[in-house]
N, C-alpha and C positions, 0 to 999 in steps of 0.2 A: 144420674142421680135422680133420683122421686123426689117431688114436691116435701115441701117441709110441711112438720105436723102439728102446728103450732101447740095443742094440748099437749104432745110430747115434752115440750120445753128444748129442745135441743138448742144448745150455744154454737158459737162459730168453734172457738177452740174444742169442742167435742166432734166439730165435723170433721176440723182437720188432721185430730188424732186417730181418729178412724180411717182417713184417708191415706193416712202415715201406717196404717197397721194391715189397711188393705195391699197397697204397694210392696208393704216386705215380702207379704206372704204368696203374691204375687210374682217377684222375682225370684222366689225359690220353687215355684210351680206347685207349691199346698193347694190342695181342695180346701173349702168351707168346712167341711164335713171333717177331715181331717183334725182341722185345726178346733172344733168346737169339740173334737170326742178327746184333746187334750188337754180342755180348760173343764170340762167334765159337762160339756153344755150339749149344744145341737149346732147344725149349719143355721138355722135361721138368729142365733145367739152370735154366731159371729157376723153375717149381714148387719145388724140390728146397730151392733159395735159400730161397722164398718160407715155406717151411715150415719152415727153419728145421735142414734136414736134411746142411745138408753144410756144409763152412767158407768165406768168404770174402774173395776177393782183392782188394786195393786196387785196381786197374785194372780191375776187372768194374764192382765198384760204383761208382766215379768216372765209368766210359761211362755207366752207367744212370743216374745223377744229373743227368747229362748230357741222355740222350733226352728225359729226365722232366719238364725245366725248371728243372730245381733248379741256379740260377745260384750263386756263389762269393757266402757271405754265413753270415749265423749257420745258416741250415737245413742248408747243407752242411757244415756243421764241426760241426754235433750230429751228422749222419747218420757225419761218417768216424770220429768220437771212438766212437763206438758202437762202430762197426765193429772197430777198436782194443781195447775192451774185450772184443767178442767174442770173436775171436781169439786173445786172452790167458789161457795156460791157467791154469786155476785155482789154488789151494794144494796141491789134492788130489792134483793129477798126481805129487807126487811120491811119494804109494804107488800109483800105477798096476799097479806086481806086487799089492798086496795085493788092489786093488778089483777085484770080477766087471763084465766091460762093464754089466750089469745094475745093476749100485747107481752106475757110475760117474754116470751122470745124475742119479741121485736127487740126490747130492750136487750138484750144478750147480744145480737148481731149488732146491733148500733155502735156498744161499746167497740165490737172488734172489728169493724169498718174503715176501709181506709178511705173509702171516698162515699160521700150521702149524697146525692143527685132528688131532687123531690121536686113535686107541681102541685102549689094549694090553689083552690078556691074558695071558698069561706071564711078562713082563720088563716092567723101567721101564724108560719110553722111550728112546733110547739118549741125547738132547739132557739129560736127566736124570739120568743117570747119572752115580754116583762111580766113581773111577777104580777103587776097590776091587773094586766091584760089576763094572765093565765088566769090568776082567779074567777075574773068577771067570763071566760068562758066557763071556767068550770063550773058556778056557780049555775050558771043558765041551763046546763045540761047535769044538774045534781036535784032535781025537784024532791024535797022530802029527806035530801040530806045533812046534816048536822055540823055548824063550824066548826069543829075539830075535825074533822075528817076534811071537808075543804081545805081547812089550815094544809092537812098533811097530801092531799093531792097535789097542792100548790109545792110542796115540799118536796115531791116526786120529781114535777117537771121542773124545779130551778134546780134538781139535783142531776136531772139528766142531763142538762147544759152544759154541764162541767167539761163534757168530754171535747167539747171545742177548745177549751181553754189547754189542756194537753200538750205537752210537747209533742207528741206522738198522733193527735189528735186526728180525725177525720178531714179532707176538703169540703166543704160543705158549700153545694151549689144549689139555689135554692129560685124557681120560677113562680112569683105569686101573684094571683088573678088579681086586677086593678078593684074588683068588687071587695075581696078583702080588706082591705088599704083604706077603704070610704066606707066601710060597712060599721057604725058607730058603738062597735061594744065597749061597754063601760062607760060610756060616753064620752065630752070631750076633751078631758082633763087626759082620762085614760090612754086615749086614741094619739093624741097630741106626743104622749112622755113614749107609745110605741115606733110610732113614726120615729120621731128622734131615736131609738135605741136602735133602728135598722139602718140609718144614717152612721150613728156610731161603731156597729157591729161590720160595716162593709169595708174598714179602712184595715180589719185584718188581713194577713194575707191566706187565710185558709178560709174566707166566706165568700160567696159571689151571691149576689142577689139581681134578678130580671124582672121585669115587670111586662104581664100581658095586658097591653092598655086596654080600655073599652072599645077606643078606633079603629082595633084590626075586626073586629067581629066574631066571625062562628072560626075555630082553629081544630086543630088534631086530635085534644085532648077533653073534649067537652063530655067525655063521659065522665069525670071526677079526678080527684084526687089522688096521686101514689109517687112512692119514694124508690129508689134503686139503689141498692146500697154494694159494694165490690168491697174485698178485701184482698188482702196484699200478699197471701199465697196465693199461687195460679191453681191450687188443687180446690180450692173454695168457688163454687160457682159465685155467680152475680144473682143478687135474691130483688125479684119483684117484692112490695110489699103495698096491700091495697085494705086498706081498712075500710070495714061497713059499718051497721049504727048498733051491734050485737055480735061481732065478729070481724075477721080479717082472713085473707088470703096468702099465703106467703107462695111465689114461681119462682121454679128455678129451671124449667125448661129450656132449653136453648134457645127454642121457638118463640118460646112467651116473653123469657128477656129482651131478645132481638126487638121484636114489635116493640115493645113499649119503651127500648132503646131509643128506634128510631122514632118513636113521637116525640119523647123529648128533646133529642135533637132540632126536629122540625118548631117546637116550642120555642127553643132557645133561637134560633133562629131569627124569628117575628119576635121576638120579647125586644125589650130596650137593652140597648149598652149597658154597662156599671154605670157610666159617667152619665145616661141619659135616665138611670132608675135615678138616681142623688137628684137631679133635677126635678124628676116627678116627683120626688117624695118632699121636697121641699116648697113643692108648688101647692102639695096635699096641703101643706102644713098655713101657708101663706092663705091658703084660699078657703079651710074650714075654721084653722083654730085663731 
């Protein structure tokens, strides 16, 4: 599979309906070509599907179900319910003015993530975050922007939080550089009510939080910040995800996941226990506020 396009917009359940539609036509031994001069398109119209890169029409996918074998029965009414869900824009759409096409996918894979794996340096992670705290970032990185829109940034990321709270919800395993942790935004009031909320947030049982003290030194990952997020078909690869200060990357390479796999690994590793981050972070707490 090719890297994701993040201006495309592509969600997880678009990749894996394409994957689902790649597979059929696969096991009946269609061409591309075939199968797109029957939806009245091209082979690079059915790629495009397949990959999960463009949206799709009830009557594309009903003909292809069709070539495919896929008679009226439970398998077609999972493939069109899918299809439904695809289709169906997310919560997030409705700050589309505030989201860069660049984060807007991020936010689509997140929701359908089974597991969040992430390494911050700077800031707690945004899924982490008090609302205190989110604003006084966002705030700092908004110069010339207007409280009402802060209001609804802020409103973006307590609304993306939810998804931990989920029955269905993602593991969220999260390693965060000791600099963060002391780094005083908002000040102390702020910093204090964050500390406590990671303390609070660690006794779920779908959170893990580590901490990279200052006393191990230089580690694996000191080029920055990224998150790795899996989801729970095996047809979904594993997507890198590295944001910069006007854009992001999304990897799905074999190559590139593995690497950045194993630094996290190597991360968790040297970071503190669970029982030994509660300790730091209470020491945090004892010793600034």
């Amino acid at each position: 599979m090719t890297p994701f396009q993040p201006g495309s917009g592509p969600t997880a359940l678009r990749i894996l309906l394409g994957s689902q539609l790649r597979r059929l036509r696969e096991q009946k031994g269609i061409s591309r070509e075939d199968a797109g001069h029957l939806i009245r398109g091209s082979e690079s119209k059915i790629s495009r599907m397949e990959l999960g890169r463009v949206g799709f029409k009830e009557r594309d996918v009903a003909d292809l179900l069709t070539l495919y074998g896929v008679a009226d029965g439970q398998a077609r009414t999972a493939v069109m319910e899918l299809l439904d869900r695809a289709n169906e824009p997310g919560w997030w759409h409705r700050f589309n003015d505030l989201l860069p096409s660049w984060f807007q996918a991020y936010v689509g894979l997140e929701e359908a993530a089974s597991r969040i794996r992430t390494y911050e340096v700077q800031f707690i992670p945004g899924l982490l975050q008090t609302k205190e705290y989110a604003r006084a970032v966002i705030t700092a990185g908004a110069a010339g922007v207007g409280p009402a829109e802060i209001a609804r940034r802020v409103d973006l990321r307590v609304e993306r939080q939810r998804v931990l709270d989920r029955a269905d919800g993602p593991i969220f395993w999260a390693v965060i550089d000791e600099a963060a942790l002391r780094r005083p935004i908002g000040g102390a009031d702020v910093m204090r009510g964050q500390v406590e909320h990671l303390l609070e947030v660690m006794r779920l049982p779908n959170i893990t939080i580590q901490v990279m003290p200052f006393s191990f030194g230089g580690h694996s990952a000191e080029g920055g910040a990224y998150s790795i997020l899996r989801f729970e078909d095996s047809e979904l690869p594993d997507v890198v995800y590295v944001e910069q200060l006007a854009s992001a990357l999304y990897l799905d390479k074999r190559e590139e996941v593995d690497r950045y796999s194993e630094v996290m690994e190597r991360l968790c590793a040297v970071s503190t226990t669970p029982d030994a981050t509660v300790d730091i972070l209470q020491k945090i707490i004892s010793d600034r506020f």
